[in-house]
PDB file with SEQRES, HELIX, SHEET and CRYST1 records, atoms N, CA, C and O in Angstrom:
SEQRES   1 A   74  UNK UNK UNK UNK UNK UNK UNK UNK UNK UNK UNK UNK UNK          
SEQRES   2 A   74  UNK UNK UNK UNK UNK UNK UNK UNK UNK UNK UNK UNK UNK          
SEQRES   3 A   74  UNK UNK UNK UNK UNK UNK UNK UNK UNK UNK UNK UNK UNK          
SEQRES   4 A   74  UNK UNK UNK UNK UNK UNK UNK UNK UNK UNK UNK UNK UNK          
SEQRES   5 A   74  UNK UNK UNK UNK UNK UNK UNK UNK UNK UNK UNK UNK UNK          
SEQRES   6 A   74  UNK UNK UNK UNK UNK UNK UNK UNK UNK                          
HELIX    1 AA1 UNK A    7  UNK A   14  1                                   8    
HELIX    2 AA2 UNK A   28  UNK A   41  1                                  14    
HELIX    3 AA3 UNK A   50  UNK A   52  5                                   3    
HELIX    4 AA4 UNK A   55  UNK A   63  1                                   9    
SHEET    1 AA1 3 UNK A  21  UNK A  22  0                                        
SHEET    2 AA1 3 UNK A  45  UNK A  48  1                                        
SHEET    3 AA1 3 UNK A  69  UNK A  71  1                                        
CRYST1    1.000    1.000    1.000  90.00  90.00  90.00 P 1           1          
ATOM      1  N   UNK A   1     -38.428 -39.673  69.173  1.00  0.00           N  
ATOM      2  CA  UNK A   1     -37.974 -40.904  69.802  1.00  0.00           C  
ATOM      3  C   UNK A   1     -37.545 -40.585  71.231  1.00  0.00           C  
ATOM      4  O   UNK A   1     -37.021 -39.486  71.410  1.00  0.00           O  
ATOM      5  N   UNK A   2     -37.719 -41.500  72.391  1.00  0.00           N  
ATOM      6  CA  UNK A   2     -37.850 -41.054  73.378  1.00  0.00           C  
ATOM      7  C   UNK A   2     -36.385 -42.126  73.643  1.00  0.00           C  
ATOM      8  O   UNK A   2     -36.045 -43.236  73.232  1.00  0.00           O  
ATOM      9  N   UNK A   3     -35.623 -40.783  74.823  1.00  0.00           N  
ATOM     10  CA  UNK A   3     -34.027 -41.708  75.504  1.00  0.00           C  
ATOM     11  C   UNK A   3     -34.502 -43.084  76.380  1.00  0.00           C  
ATOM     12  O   UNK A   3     -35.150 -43.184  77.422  1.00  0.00           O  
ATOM     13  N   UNK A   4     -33.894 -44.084  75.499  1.00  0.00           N  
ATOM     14  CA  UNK A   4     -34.005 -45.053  76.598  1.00  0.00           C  
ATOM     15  C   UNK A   4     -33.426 -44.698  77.582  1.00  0.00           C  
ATOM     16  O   UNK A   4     -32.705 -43.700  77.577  1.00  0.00           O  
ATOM     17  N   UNK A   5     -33.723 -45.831  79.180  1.00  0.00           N  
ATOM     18  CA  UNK A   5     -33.717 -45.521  80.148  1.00  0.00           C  
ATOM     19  C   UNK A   5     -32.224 -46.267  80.323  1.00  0.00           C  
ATOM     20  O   UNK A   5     -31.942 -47.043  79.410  1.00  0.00           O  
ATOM     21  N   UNK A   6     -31.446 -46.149  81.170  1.00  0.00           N  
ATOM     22  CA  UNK A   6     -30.154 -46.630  81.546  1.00  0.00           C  
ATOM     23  C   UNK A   6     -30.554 -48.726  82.085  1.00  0.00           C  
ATOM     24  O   UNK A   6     -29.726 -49.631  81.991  1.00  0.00           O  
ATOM     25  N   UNK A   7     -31.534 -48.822  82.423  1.00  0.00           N  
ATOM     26  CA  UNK A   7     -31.487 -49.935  82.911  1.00  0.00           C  
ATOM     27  C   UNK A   7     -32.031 -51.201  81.433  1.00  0.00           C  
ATOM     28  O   UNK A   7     -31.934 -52.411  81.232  1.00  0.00           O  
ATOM     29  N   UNK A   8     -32.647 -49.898  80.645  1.00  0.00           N  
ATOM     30  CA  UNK A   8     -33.144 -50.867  79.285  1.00  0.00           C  
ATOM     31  C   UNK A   8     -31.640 -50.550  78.198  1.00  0.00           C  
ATOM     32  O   UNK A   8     -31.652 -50.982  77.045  1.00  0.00           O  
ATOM     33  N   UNK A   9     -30.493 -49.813  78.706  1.00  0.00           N  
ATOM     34  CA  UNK A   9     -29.274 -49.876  77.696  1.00  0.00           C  
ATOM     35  C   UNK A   9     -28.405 -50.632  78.403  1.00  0.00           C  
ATOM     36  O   UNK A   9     -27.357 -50.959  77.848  1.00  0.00           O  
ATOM     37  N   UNK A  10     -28.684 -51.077  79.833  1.00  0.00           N  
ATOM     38  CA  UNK A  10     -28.201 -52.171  80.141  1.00  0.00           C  
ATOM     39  C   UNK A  10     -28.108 -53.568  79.831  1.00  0.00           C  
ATOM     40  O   UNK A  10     -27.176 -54.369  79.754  1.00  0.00           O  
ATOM     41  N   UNK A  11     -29.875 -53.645  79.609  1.00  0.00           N  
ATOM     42  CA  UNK A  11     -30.118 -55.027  79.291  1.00  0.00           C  
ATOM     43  C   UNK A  11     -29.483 -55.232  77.577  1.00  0.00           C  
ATOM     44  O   UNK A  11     -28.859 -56.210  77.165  1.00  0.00           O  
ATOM     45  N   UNK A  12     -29.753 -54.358  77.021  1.00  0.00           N  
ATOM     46  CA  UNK A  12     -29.008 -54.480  75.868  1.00  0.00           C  
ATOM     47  C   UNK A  12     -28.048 -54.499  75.061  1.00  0.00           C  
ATOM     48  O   UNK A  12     -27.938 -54.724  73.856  1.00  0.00           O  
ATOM     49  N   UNK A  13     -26.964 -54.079  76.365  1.00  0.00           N  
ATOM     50  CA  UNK A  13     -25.345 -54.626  76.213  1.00  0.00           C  
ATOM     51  C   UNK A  13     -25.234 -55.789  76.643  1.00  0.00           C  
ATOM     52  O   UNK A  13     -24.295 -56.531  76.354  1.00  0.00           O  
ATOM     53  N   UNK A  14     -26.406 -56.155  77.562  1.00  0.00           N  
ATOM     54  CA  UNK A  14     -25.542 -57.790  78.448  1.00  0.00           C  
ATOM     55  C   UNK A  14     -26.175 -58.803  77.462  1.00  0.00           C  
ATOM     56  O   UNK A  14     -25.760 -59.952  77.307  1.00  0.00           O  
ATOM     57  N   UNK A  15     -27.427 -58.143  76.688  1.00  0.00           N  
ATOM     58  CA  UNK A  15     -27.263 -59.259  75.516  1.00  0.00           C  
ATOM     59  C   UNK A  15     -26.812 -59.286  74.136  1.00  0.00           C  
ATOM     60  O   UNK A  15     -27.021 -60.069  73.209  1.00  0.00           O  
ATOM     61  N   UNK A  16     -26.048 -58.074  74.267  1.00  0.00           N  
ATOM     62  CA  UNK A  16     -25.082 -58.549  73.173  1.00  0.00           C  
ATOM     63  C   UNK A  16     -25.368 -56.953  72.000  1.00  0.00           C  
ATOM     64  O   UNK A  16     -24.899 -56.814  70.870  1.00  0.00           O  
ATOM     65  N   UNK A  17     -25.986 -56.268  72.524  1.00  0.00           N  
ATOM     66  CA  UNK A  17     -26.180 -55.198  71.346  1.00  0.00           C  
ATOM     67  C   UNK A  17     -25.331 -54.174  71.744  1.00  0.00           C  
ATOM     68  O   UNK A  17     -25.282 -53.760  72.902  1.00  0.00           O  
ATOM     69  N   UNK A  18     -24.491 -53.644  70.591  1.00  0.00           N  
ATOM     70  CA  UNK A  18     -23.757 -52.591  70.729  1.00  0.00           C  
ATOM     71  C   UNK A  18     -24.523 -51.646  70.847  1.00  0.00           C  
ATOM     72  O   UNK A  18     -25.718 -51.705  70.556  1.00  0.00           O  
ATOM     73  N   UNK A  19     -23.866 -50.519  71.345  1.00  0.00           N  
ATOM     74  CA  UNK A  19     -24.593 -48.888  71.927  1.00  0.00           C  
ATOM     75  C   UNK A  19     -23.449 -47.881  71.091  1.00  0.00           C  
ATOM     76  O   UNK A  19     -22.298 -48.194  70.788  1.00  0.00           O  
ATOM     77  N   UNK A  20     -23.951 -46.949  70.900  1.00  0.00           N  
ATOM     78  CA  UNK A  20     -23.336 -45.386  70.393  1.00  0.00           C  
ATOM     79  C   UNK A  20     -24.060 -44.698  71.740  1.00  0.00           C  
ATOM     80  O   UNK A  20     -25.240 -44.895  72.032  1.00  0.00           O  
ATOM     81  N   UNK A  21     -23.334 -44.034  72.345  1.00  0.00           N  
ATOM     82  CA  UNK A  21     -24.008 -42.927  73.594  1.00  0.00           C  
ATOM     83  C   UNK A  21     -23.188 -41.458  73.385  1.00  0.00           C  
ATOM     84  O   UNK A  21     -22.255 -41.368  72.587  1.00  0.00           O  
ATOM     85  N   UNK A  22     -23.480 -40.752  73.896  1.00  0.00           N  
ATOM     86  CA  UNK A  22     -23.409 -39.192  74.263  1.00  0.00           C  
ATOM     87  C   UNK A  22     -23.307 -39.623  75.645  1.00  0.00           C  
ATOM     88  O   UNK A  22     -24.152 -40.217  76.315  1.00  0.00           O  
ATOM     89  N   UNK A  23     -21.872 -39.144  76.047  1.00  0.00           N  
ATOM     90  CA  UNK A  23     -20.977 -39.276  77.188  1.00  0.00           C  
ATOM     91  C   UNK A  23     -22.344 -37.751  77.697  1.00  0.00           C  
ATOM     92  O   UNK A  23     -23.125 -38.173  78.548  1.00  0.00           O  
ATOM     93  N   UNK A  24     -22.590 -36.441  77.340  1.00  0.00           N  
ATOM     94  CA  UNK A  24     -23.358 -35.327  78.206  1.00  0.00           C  
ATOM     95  C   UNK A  24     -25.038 -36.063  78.570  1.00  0.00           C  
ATOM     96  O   UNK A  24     -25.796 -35.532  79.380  1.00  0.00           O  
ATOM     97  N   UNK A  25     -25.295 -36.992  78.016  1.00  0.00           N  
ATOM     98  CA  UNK A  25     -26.631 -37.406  78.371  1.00  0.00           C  
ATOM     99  C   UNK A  25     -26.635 -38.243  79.574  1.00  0.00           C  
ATOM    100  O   UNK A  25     -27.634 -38.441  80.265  1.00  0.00           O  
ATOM    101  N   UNK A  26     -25.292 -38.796  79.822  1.00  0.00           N  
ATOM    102  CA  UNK A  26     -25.674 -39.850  81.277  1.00  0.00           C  
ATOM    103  C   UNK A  26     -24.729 -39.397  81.923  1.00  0.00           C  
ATOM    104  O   UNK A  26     -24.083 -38.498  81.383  1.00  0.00           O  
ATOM    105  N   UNK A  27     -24.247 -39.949  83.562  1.00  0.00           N  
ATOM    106  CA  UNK A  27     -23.497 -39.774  84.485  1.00  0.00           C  
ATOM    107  C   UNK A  27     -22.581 -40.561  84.482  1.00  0.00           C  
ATOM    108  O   UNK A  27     -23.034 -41.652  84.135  1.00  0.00           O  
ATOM    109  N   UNK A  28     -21.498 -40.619  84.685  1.00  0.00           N  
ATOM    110  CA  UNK A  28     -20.642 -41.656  84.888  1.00  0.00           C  
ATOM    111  C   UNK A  28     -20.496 -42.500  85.207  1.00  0.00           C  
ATOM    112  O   UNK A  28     -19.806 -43.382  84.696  1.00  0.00           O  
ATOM    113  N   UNK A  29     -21.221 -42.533  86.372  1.00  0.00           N  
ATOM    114  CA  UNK A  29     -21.561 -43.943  87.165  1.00  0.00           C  
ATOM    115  C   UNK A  29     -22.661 -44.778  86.662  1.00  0.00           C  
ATOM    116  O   UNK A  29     -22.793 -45.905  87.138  1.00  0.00           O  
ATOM    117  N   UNK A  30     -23.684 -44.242  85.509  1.00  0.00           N  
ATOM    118  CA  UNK A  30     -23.995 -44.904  84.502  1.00  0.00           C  
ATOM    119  C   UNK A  30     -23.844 -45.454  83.395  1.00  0.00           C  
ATOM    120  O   UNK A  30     -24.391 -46.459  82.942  1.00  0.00           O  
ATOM    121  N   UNK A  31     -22.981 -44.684  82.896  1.00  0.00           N  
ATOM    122  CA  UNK A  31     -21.943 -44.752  81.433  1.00  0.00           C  
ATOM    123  C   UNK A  31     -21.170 -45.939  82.297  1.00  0.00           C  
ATOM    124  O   UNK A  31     -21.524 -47.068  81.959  1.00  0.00           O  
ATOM    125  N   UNK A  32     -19.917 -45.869  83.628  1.00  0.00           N  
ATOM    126  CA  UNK A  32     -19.545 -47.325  83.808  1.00  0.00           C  
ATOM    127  C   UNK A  32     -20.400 -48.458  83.795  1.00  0.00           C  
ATOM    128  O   UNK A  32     -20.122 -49.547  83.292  1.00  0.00           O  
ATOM    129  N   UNK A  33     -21.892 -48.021  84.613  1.00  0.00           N  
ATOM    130  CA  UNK A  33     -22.457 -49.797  84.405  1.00  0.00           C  
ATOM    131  C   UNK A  33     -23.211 -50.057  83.196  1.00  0.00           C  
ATOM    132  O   UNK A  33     -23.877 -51.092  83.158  1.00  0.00           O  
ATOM    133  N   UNK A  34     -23.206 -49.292  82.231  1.00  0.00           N  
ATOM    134  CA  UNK A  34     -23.334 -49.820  80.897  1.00  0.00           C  
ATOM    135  C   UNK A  34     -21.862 -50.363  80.487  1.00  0.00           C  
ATOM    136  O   UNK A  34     -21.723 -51.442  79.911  1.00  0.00           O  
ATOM    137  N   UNK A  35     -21.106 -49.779  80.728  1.00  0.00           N  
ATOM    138  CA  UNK A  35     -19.762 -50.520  80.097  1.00  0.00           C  
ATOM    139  C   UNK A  35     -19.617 -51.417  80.671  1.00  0.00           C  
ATOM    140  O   UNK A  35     -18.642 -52.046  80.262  1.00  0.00           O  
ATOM    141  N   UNK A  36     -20.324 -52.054  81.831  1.00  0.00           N  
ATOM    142  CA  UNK A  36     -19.309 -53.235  82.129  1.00  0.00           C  
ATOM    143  C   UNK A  36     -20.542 -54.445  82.231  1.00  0.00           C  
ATOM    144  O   UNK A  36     -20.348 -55.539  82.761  1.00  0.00           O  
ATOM    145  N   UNK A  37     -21.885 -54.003  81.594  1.00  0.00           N  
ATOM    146  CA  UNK A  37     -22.458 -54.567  81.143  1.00  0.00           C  
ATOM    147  C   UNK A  37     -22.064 -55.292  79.784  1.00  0.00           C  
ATOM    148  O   UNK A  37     -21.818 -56.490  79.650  1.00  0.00           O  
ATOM    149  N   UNK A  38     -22.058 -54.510  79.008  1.00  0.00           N  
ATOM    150  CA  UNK A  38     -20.794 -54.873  77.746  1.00  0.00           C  
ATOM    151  C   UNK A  38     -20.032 -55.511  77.525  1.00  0.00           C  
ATOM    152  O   UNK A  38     -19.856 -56.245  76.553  1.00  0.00           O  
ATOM    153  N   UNK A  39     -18.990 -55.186  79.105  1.00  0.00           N  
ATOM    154  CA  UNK A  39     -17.988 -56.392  78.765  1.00  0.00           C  
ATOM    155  C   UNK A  39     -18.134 -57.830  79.394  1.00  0.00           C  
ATOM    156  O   UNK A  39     -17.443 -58.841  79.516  1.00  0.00           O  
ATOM    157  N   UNK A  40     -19.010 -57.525  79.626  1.00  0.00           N  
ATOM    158  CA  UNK A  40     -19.869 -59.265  80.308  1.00  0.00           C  
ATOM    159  C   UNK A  40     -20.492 -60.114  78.814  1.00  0.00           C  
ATOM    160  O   UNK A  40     -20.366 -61.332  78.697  1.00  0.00           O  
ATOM    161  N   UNK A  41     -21.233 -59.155  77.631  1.00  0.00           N  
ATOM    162  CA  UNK A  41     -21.521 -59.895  77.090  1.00  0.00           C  
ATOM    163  C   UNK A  41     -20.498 -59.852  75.689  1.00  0.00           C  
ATOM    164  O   UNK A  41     -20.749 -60.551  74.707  1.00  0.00           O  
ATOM    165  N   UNK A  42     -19.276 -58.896  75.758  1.00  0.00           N  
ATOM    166  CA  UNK A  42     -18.456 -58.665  74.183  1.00  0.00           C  
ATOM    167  C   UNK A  42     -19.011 -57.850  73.215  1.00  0.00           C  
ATOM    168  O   UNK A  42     -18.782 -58.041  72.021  1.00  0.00           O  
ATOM    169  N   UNK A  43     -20.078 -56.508  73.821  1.00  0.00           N  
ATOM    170  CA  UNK A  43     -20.954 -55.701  73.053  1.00  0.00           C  
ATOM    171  C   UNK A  43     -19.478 -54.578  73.112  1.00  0.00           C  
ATOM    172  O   UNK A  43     -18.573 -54.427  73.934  1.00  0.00           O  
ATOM    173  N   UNK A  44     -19.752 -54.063  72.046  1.00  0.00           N  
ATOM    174  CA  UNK A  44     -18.783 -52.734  71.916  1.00  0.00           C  
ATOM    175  C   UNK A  44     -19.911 -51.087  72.295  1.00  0.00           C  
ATOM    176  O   UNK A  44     -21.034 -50.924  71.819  1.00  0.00           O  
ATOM    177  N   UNK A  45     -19.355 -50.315  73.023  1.00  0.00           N  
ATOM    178  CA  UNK A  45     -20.038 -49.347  73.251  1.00  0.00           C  
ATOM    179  C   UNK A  45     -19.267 -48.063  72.383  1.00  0.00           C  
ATOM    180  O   UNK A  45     -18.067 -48.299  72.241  1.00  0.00           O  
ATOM    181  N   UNK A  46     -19.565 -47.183  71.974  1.00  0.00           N  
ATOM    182  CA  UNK A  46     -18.682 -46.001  71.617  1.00  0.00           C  
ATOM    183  C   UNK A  46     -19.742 -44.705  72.339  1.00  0.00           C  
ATOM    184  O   UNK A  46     -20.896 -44.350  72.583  1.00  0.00           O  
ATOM    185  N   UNK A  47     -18.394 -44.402  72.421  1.00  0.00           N  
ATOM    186  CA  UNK A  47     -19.132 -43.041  73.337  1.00  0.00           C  
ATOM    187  C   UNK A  47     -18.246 -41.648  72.785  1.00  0.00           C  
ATOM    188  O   UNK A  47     -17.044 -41.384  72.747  1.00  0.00           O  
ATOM    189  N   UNK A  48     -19.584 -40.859  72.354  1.00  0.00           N  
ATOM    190  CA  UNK A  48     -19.496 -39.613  71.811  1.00  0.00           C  
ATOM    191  C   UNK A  48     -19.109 -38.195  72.944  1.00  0.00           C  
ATOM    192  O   UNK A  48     -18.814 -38.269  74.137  1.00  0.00           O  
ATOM    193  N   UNK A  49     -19.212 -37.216  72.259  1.00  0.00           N  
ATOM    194  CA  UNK A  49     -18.899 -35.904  73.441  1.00  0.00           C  
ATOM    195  C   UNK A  49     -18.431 -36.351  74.612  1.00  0.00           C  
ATOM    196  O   UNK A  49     -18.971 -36.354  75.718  1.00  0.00           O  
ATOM    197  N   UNK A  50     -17.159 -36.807  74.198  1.00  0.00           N  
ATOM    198  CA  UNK A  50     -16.589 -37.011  75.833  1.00  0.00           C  
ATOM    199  C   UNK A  50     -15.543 -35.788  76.565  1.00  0.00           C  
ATOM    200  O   UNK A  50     -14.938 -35.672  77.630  1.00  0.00           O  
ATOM    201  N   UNK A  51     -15.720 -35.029  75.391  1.00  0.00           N  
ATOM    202  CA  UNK A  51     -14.979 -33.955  76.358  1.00  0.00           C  
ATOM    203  C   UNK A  51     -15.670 -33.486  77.789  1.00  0.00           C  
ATOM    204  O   UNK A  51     -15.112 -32.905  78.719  1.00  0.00           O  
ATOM    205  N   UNK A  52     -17.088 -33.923  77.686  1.00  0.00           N  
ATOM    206  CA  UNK A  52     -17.675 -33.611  78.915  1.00  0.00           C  
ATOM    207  C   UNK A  52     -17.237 -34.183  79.769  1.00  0.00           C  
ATOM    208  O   UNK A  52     -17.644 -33.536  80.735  1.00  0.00           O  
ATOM    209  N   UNK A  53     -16.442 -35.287  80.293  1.00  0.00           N  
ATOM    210  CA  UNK A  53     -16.057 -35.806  81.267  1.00  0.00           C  
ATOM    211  C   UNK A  53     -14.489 -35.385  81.704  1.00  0.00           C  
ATOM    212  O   UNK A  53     -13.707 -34.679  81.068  1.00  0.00           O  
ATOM    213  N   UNK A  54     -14.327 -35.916  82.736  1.00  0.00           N  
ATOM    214  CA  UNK A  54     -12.070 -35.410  82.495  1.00  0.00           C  
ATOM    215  C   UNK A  54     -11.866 -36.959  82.547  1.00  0.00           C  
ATOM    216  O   UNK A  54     -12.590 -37.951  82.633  1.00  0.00           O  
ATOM    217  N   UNK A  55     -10.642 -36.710  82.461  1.00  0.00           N  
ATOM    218  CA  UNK A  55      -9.987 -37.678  81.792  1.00  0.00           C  
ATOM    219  C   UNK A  55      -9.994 -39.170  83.049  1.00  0.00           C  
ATOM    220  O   UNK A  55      -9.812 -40.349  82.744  1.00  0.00           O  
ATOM    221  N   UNK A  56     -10.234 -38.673  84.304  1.00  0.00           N  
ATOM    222  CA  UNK A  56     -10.453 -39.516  85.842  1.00  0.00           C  
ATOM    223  C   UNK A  56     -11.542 -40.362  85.332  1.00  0.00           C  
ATOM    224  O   UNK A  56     -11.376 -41.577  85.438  1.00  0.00           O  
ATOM    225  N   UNK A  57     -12.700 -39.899  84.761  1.00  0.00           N  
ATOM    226  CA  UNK A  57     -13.924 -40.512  84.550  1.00  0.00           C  
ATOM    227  C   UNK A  57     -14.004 -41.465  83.214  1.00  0.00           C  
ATOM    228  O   UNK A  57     -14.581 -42.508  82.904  1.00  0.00           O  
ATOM    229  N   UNK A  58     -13.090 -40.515  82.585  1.00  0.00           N  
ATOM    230  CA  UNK A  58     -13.014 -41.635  81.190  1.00  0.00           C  
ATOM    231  C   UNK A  58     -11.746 -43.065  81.380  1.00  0.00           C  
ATOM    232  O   UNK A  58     -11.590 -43.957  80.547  1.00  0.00           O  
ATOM    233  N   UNK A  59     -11.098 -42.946  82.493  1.00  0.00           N  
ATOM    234  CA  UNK A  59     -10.415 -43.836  82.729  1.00  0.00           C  
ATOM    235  C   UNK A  59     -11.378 -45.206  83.500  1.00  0.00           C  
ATOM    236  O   UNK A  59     -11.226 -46.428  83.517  1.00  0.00           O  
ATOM    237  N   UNK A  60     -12.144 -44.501  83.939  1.00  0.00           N  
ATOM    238  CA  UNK A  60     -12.481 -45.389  85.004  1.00  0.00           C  
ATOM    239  C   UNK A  60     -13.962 -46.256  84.415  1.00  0.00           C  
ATOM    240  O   UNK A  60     -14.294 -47.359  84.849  1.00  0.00           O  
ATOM    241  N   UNK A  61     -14.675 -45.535  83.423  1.00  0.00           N  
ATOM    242  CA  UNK A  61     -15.223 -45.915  82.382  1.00  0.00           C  
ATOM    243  C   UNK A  61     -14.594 -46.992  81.889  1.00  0.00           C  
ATOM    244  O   UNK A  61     -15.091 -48.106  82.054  1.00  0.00           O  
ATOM    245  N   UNK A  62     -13.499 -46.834  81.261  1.00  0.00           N  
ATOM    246  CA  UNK A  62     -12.610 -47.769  80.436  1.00  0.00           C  
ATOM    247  C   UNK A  62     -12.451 -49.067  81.003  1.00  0.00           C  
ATOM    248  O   UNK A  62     -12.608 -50.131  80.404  1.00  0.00           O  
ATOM    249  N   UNK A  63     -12.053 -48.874  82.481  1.00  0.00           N  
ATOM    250  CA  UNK A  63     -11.594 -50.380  83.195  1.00  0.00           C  
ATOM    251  C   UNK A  63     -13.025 -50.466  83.419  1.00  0.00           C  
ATOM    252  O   UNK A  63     -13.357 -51.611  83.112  1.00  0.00           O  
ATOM    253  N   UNK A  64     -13.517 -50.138  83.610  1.00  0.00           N  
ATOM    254  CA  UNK A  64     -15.185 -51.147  83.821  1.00  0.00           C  
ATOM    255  C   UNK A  64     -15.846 -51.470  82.748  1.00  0.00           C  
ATOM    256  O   UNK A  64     -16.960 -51.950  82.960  1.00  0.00           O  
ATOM    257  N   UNK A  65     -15.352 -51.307  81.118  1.00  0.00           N  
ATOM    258  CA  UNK A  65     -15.991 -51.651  80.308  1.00  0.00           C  
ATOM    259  C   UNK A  65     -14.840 -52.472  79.540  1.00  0.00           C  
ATOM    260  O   UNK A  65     -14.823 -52.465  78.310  1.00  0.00           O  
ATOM    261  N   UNK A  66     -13.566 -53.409  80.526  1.00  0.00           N  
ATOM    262  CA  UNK A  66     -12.709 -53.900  80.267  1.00  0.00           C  
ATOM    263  C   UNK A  66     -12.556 -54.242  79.167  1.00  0.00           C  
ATOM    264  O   UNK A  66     -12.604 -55.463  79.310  1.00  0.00           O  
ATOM    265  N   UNK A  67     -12.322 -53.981  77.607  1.00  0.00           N  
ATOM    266  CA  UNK A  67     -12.365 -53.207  76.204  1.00  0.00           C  
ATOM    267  C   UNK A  67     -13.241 -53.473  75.611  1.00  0.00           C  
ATOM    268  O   UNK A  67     -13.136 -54.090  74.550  1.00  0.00           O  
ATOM    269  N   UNK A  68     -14.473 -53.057  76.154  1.00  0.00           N  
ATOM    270  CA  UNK A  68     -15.619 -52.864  74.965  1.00  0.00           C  
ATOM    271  C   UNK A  68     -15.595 -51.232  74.902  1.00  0.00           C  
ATOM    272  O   UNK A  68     -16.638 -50.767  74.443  1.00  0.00           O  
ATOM    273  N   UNK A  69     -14.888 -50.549  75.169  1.00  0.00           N  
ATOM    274  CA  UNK A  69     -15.310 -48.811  75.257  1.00  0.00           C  
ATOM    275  C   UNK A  69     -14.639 -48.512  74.549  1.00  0.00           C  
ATOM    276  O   UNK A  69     -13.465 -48.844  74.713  1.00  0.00           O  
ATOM    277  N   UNK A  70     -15.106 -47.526  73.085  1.00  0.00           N  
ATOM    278  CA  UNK A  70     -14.656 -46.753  72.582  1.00  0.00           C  
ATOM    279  C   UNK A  70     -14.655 -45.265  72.847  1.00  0.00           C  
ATOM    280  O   UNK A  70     -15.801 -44.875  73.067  1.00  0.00           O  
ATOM    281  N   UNK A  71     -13.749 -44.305  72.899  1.00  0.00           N  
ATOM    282  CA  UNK A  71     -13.992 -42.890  72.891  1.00  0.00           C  
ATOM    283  C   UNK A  71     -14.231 -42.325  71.861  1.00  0.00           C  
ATOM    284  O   UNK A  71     -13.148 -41.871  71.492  1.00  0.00           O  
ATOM    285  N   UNK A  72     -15.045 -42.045  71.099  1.00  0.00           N  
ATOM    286  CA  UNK A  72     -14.885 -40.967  69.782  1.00  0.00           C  
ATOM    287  C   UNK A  72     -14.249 -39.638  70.099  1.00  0.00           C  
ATOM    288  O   UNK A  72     -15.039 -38.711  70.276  1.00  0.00           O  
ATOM    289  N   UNK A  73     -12.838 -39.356  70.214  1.00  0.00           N  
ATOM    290  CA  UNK A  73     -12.545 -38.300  70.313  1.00  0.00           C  
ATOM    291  C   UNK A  73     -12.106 -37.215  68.863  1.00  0.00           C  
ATOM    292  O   UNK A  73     -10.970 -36.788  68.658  1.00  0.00           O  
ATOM    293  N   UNK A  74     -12.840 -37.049  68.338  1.00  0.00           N  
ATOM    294  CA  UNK A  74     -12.710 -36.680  66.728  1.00  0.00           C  
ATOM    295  C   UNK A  74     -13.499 -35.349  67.333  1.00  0.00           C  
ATOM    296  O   UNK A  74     -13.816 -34.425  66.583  1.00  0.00           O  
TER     297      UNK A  74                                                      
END                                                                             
C-alpha cells in the first residue's frame, strides 16, 4: 500500500474522515495542516511516534488542530 500524499490526507480530514498518522513520516508543518484541516471539519486525528517531535512542535500541532489531535503517547 502506497503513503498517501499530504494533500489527499488533507482532503480527507476536511471531509470528515478521521486519520491515525506516524508523527516520523511527515513534517510538522504538515502534521499542523492536516490538523487544522480536521478541525474545520470535527475529524479526530491521532498521532503515533511522537516522541519524534519536542514538545514546541507538538504544541503547536495541537493549537492548529484546535481539539481534534490526539497524541498516542503509550
Amino acid at each position: 500500500m502506497t503513503k498517501k500524499s499530504v494533500y489527499d490526507l488533507k482532503s480527507i480530514a476536511a471531509a470528515g474522515g478521521g486519520l491515525i498518522l506516524d508523527a516520523s513520516s511527515y513534517s510538522t508543518y504538515d502534521l499542523k495542516s492536516i490538523a487544522a484541516a480536521a478541525s474545520e471539519s470535527g475529524a479526530k486525528i491521532i498521532i503515533n511516534n511522537v516522541d519524534t517531535k519536542s514538545t514546541y512542535d507538538l504544541k503547536s500541532i495541537a493549537a492548529a488542530g484546535k481539539r481534534s489531535v490526539i497524541f498516542n503517547l503509550a
